[in-house]
MILUM-733847 format. One line per 4 residues: their letters; for each residue x, y, z of C-alpha. Coordinates in pm, whole numbers, plus 50000, padded with zeros to 5 digits. Example, Ala and Ser with C-alpha at 12.3 -4.5 7.8 and 13.67 -1.06 7.14 Angstrom:
<pts>
as> 51230/49550/50780 ~ 51367/49894/50714
</pts>
This chain:
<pts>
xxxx> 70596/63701/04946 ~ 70312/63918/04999 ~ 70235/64052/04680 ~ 70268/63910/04339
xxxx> 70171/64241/04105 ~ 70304/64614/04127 ~ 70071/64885/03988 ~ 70348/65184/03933
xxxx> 70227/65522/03812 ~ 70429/65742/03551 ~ 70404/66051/03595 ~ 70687/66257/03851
xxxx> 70682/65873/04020 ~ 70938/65672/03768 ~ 70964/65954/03506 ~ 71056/66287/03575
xxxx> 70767/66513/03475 ~ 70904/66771/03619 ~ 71232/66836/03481 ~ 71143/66687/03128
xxxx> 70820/66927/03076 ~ 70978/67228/03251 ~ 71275/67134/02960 ~ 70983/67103/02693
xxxx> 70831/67447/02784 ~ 71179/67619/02775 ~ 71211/67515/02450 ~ 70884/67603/02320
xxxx> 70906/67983/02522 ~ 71239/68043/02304 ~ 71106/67899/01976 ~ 70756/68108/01989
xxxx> 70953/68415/02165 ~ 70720/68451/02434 ~ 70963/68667/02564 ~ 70813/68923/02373
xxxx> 70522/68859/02639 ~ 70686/68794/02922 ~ 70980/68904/03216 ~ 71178/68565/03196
xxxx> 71087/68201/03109 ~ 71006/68164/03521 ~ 70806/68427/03483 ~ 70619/68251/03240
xxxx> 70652/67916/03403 ~ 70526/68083/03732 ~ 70205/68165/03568 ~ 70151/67855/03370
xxxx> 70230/67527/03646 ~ 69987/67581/03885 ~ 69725/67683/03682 ~ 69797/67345/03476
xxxx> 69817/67177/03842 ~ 69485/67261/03947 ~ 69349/67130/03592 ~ 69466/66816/03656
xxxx> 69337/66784/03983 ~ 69022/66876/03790 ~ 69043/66617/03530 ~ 69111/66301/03781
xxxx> 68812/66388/04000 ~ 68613/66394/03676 ~ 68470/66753/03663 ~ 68663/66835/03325
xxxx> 68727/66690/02962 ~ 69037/66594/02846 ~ 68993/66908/02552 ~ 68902/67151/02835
xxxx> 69256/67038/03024 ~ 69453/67058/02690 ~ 69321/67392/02609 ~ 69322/67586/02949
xxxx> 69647/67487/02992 ~ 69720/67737/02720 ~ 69476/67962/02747 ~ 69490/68064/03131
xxxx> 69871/68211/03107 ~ 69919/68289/02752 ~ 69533/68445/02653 ~ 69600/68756/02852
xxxx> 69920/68819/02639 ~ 69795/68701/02303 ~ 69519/68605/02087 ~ 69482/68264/02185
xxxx> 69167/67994/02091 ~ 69095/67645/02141 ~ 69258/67575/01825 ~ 69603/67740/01880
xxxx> 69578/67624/02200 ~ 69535/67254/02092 ~ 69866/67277/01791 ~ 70049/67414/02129
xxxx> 69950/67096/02309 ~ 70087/66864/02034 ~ 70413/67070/01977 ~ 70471/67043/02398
xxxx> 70350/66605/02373 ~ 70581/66573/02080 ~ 70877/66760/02268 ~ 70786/66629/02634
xxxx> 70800/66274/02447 ~ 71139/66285/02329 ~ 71269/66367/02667 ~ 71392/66051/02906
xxxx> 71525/66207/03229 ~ 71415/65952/03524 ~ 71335/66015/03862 ~ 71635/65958/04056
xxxx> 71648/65534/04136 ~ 71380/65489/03884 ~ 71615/65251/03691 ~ 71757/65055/03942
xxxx> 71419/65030/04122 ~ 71259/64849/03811 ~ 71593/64659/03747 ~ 71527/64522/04121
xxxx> 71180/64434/04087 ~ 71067/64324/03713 ~ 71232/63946/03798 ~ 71046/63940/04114
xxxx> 70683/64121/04049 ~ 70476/64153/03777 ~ 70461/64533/03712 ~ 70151/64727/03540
xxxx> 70151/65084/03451 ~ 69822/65306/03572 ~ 69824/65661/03452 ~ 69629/65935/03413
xxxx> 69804/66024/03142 ~ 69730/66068/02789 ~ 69804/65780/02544 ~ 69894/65980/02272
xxxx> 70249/66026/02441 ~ 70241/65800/02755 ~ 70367/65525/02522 ~ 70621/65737/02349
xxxx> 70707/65817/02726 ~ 70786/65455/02825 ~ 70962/65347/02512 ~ 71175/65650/02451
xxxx> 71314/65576/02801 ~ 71383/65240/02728 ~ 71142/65156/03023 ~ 70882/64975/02846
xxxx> 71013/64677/02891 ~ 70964/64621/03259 ~ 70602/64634/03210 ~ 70349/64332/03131
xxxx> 70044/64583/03124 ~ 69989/64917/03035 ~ 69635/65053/03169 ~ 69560/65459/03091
xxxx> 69272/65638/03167 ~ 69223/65690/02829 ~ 69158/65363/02751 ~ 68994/65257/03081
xxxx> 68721/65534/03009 ~ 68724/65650/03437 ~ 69038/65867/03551 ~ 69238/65711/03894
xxxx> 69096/65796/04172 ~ 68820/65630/04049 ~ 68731/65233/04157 ~ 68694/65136/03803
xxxx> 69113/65177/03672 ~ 69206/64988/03980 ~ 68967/64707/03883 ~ 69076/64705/03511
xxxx> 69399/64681/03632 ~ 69370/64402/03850 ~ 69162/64231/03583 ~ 69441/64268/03351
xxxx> 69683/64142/03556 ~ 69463/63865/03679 ~ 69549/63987/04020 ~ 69312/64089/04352
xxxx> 69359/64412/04591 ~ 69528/64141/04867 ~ 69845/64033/04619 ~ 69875/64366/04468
xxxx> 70038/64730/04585 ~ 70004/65060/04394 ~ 70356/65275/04389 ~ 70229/65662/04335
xxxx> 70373/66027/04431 ~ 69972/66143/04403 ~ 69763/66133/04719 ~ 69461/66226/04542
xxxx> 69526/65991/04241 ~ 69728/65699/04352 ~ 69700/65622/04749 ~ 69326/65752/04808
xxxx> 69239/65559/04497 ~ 69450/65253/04574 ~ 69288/65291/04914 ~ 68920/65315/04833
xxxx> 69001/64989/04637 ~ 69136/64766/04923 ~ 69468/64826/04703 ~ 69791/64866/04964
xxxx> 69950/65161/04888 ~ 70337/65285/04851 ~ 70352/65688/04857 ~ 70629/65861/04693
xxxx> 70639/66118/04904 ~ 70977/66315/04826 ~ 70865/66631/05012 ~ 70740/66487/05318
xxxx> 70393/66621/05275 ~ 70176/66511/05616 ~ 69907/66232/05490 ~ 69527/66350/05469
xxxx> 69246/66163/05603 ~ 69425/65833/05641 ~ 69799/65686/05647 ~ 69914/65505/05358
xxxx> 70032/65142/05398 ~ 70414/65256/05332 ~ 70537/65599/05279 ~ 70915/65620/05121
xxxx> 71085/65941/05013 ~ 71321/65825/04789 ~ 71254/65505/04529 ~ 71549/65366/04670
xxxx> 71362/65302/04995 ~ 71091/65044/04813 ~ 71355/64793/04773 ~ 71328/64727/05164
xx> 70926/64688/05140 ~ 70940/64468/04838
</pts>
């Protein structure tokens, strides 16, 4: 057997970011009555996810704060309806963790895929994402288990793509780039960083985006497809 250690991102790659925050926000947009402010909750949502997609991209090359991503968010579609500050903007931002938290929807496979692999691999976590609901993440959907590791960027202090999560990581799991494969739906994040680490890489590619710059060591579109690479 090749490898020995799985690094598996969160994020829209085992849970379903999508769906669960999209959920989150409709909740919020009825409780606050932005409605008041806006067409339809799509009209809303239209004006809010790719703002808060580009501000991510931001944040894991480094160029912005984790306040500045947690405020902007809020600011860039709701300021030019409403008074809004940093610190409405940041009691927003724990409502949405608190209510994105509680949600457990999976990415389709998700499940089985960990069911397949925790007797065979030892599986770490490495996210971006923020710790103060990453955790609730994992546990809520009774996925926490699978893991013997949880490294977040948080706590690493350096944001994936960065060099310095992989080798935490690795060091963690007492593991080397040659035994160990990073499972990601991020190109920028996951399989470039992976990459520039001598990590091999699994893309999650659901939407059959074309590769940039360099082909990743295996490229599935569906979880379900790992089980024949592991």
């Amino acid at each position: 057997m090749k490898y020995s250690t799985v690094l598996i991102d969160i994020d829209d790659t085992i849970w379903d970011t999508r769906n669960n925050s999209r959920e989150a926000f409709l909740e919020m947009y009825e409780s606050h009555r932005w409605d008041v402010y806006f067409e339809s909750f799509d009209h809303f949502y239209d004006a809010y996810l790719p703002s808060n997609i580009e501000l991510w991209s931001l944040y894991a090359q480094g160029k912005i704060k984790k306040e500045e991503l947690i405020v902007q968010r809020f600011v860039n579609p709701l300021s030019p309806h409403m008074p809004m500050d940093a610190t409405h903007a940041l009691k927003l931002n724990d409502e949405l963790l608190e209510r994105v938290s509680e949600k457990t929807k999976l990415v389709e496979n998700a499940k089985e895929l960990l069911d397949y692999l925790s007797p065979k691999y030892q599986l770490v976590i490495l996210s971006n994402g923020f710790r103060e609901v990453q955790y609730k993440k994992l546990r809520n959907s009774n996925i926490d288990k699978y893991f013997e590791h949880v490294i977040l960027s948080d706590e690493a202090g350096v944001n994936k793509p960065h060099p310095g999560i992989f080798s935490k990581a690795l060091k963690a799991a007492n593991s080397n780039g040659k035994n160990t494969v990073m499972l990601g739906d991020s190109f920028e994040s996951d399989i470039s960083g992976a990459h520039n680490s001598g990590i091999d890489q699994i893309w999650f590619n659901p939407e059959a985006v074309v590769p940039e710059n360099f082909t990743p060591t295996f490229i599935v579109e569906n979880l379900e497809e790992v089980k024949s690479i592991l």
